[in-house]
C-alpha positions as CSV (number, residue, x, y, z in Angstrom):
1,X,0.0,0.0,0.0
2,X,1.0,3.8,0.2
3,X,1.6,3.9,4.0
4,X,5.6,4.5,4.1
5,X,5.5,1.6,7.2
6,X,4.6,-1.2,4.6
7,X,7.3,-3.6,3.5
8,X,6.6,-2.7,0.1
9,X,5.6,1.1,-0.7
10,X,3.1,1.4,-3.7
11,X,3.5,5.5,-4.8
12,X,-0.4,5.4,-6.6
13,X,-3.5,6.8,-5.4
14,X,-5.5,3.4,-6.6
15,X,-3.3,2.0,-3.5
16,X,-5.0,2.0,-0.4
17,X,-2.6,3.0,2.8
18,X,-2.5,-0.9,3.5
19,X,-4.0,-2.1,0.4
20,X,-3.0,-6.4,0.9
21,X,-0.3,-9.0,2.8
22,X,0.9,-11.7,1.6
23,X,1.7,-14.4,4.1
24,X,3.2,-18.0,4.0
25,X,0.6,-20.9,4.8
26,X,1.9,-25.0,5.0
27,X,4.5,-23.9,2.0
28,X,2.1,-21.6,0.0
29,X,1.8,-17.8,-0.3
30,X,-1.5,-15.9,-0.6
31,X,-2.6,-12.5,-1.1
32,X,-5.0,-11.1,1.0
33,X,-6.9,-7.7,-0.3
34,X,-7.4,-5.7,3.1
35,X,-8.3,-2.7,0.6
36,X,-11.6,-1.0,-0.4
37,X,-10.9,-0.7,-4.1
38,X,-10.1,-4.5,-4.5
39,X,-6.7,-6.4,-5.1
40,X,-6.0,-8.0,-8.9
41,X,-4.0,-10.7,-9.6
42,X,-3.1,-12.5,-12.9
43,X,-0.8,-15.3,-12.4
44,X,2.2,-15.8,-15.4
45,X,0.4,-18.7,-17.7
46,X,-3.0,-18.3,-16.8
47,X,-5.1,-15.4,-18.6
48,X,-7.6,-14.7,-16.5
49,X,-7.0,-12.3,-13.6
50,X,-9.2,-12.8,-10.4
51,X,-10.5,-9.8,-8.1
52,X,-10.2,-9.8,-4.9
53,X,-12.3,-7.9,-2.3
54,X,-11.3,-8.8,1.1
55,X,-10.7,-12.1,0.0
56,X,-7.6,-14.1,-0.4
57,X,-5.6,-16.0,-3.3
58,X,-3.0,-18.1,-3.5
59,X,-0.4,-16.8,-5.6
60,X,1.6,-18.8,-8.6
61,X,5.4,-18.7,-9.0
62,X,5.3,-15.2,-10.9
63,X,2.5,-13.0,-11.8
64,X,1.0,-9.6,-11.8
65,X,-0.4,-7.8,-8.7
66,X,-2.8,-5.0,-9.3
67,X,-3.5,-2.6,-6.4
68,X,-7.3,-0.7,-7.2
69,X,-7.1,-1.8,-10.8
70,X,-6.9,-4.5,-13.0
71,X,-2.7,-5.5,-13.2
72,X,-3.3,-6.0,-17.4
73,X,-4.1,-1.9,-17.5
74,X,-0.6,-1.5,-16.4
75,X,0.6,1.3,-14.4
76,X,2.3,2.8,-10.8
77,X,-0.3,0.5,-9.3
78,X,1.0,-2.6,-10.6
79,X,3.6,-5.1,-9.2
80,X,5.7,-7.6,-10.9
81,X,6.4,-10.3,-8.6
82,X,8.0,-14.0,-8.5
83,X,8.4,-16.8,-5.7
84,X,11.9,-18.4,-5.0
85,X,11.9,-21.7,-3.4
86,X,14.5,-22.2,-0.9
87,X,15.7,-25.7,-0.4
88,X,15.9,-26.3,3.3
């Protein structure tokens, strides 16, 4: 989101102050929208982008996260983003 406290700083008025987290659940991440213009995400391989409103998703190994707005419009609200797997 925009709030300068988040992990990751978003610099768009579509952003809400805390707009999503992602957290890690038995070896998975998800997005969860904590926002009130929605979250979009569109995972790398998969053409359809889901909406989230104060919902969650599990996120692929790379995609596009869209904060207010759909990610495909492209734009300061958009994030590129990829999981690495760390062998233990």
């Amino acid at each position: 989101g925009r709030d300068k406290t988040n992990d990751v700083v978003v610099a768009s008025t579509l952003a809400s102050r805390v707009h999503a987290r992602v957290v890690s659940r038995e070896g998975n991440y998800f997005i969860a929208d904590q926002s009130s213009n929605g979250t979009f995400v569109m995972v790398d391989g998969n053409a359809r982008e889901v909406r989230l409103r104060r919902e969650e998703a599990l996120l692929g190994e790379r995609g596009w996260i869209g904060l207010g707005k759909p990610a495909s419009s492209h734009g300061a609200h958009v994030l590129r983003y990829r999981l690495e797997r760390r062998s233990a």
